[in-house]
N, C-alpha and C positions, 0 to 999 in steps of 0.2 A: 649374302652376308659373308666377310672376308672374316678370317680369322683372326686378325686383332679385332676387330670388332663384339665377335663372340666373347673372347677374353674380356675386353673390358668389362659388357657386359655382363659377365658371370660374376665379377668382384664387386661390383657395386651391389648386389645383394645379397653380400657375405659379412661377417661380422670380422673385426680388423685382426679380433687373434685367431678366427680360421684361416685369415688372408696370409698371416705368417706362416700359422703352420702347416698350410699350401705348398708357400714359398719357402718354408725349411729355416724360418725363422724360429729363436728361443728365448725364450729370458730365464735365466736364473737369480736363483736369490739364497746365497750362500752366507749365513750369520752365523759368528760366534761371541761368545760373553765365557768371562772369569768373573768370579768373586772372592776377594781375601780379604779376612779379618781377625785377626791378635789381640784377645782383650790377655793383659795380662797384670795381675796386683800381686803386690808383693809389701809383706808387713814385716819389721823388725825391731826388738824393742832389747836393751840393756838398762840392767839397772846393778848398782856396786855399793859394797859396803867393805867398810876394812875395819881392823887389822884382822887379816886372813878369814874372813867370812863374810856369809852375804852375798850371791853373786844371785839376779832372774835375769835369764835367758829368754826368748820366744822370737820364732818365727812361723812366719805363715807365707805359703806361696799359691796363687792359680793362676792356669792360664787356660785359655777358653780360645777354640782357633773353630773362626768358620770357613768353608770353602766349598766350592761349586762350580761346575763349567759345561756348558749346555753347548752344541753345535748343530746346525739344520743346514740342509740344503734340499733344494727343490728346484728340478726344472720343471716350468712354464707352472708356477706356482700358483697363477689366477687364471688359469685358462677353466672351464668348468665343463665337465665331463657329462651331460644329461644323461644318465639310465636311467 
């Protein structure tokens, strides 16, 4: 039996991600996500009276801010390690 022969032999009953990581192949899978969001209300109210009295005022302000940002990376992220 020559040695390509043996070779082949030995990959055809390998599964294809030990065949990579044989042959020194990887996959990565590098994801990232943001999240932004600005709720903001804002209330104002005038009210007048005259001669020289009389005056409502009011305001009201909120703002509400969301945010997030998550990052992963993994190589060879579906390959499965049996212990």
């Amino acid at each position: 039996m020559s040695n390509e022969n043996f070779a082949c032999d030995l990959f055809s009953e390998v599964a294809e991600e030990q065949q990579q990581l044989v042959a020194g192949g990887k996959s990565i899978n590098d994801y990232l996500s943001t999240y932004f969001n600005a709720d903001t209300t804002a209330f104002a109210f005038a009210a007048a009276s005259s001669p020289n009295g009389s005056v409502v005022t009011q305001e009201f302000a909120e703002q509400e801010i969301n945010t997030s940002a998550n990052k992963s990376f993994q190589v060879n992220p579906y390959y499965y390690y049996p212990y």
